[in-house]
Every structure is written in C-alpha cells, then in structure tokens.
C-alpha positions in Angstrom: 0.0 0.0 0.0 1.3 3.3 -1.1 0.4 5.3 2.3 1.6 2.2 5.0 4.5 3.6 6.7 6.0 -0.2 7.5 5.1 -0.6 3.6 7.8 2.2 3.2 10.2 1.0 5.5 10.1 -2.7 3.9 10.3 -0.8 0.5 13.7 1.3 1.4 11.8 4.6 1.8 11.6 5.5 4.9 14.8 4.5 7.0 14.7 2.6 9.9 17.5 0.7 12.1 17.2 -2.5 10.7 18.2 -5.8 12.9 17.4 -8.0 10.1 16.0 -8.5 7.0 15.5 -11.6 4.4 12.9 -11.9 1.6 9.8 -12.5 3.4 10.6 -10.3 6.6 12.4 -7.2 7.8 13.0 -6.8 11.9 13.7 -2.9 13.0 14.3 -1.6 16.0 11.3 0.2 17.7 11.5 4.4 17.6 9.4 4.5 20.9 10.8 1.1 22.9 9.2 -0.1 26.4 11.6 -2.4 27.2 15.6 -2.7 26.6 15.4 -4.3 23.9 12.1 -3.4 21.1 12.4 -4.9 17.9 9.4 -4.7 14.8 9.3 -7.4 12.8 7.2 -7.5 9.8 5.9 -9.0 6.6 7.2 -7.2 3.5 3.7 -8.3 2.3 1.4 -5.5 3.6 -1.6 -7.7 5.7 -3.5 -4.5 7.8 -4.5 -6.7 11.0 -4.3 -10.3 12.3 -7.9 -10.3 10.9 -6.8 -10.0 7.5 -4.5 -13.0 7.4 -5.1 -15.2 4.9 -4.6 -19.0 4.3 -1.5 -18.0 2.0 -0.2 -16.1 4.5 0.1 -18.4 7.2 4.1 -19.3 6.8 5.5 -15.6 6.3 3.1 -15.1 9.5 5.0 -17.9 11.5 8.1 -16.5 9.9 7.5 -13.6 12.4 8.3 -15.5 15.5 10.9 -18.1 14.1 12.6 -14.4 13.4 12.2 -12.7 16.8 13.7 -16.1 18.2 16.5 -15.7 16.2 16.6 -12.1 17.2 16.6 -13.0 20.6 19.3 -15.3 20.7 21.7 -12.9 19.1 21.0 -10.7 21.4 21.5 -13.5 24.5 17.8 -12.4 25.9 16.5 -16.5 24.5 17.2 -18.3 27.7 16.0 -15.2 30.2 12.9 -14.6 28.2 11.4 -12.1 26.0 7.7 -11.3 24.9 6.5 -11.6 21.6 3.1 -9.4 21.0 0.7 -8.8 18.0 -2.2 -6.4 18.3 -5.5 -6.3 16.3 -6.7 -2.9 15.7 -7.5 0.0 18.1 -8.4 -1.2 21.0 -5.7 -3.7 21.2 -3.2 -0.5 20.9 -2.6 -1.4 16.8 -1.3 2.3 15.5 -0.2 1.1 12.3 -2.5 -1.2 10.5 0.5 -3.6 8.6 0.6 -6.9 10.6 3.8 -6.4 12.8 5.3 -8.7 15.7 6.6 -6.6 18.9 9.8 -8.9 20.5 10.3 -6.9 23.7 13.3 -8.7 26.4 16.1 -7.4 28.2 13.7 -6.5 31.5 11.2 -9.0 33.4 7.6 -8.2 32.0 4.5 -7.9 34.6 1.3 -9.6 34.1 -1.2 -8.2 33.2 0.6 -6.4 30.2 -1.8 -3.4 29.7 
C-alpha cells in the first residue's frame, strides 16, 4: 500500500534501524521502545490486521516469530525470556495497520501487560 509507513520501510523509503532483513521479513528496532530491547518485525507483504491473514499467509506469519527467536538469541535475551506481541486494531493498541510482531526482552515483563 502506497500510504503504510512499515510498507515504506520494507520498501527502502523510509529509514529505519534494521536488525534483520530476508525476503519475506524485515525486523527494525522500535522508535518508541518499552523495554531494553524493542524490535518490529514484519511481513514485507502489507496484511493490515491479524484479521486479514489469509490462508497464504500463514508461513511468512510464522516466519515472524521463528525471526524474533533468532533475534533474541543474538542478542542473548533467549534463555532469560522475551515477549513476543501482536495487536489487532485500536483497541488492542494497533497504531499502524501492517501486521507487525513486537519482541520486547532485556527486563522481566508484569502480568497483566496493559
């Protein structure tokens, strides 16, 4: 989509401080993070909401936590823990309406989260 802003940072742009990026995903750091460490990790595919996930997208989808595990390893947060969080439209605290997977570690997280 031409007006997504994570649409224009998979596209190149809009910068961003990527952590990783293959052909199906890119991972960026948050510009607003609530926890040490606050990575994005998206489709390159724009999919608005979890709603909107279709059949065909089910492995890029799956691709966005084998990712943040990956992430999280590199980073040495695996074994301590980290929280991985996807949020469906406005009431759930979605702000940009591209499917994106928060991977937030580096702190012990509460329960309840919000």
């Amino acid at each position: 989509m031409s007006d997504c802003l994570f649409c224009k940072i998979a596209a190149g742009e809009i910068p961003a401080e990527k952590v990783y990026e293959d052909d199906d995903v890119i991972a960026f750091n948050d510009i607003n993070p609530q926890a040490p460490t606050h990575v994005l990790i998206i489709p390159k595919s724009h999919i608005a909401t979890t709603n909107d996930i279709a059949p065909e997208d089910e492995k890029v989808v799956g691709k966005l936590l084998t990712t943040a595990a990956k992430i999280a390893k590199d980073r040495g947060i695996d074994a301590s823990g980290y929280r991985s969080v996807m949020n469906c439209n406005a009431d759930a605290g979605q702000m940009v309406f591209h499917v994106h997977l928060h991977m937030l570690g580096g702190r012990k997280m509460s329960w309840p989260p919000g």
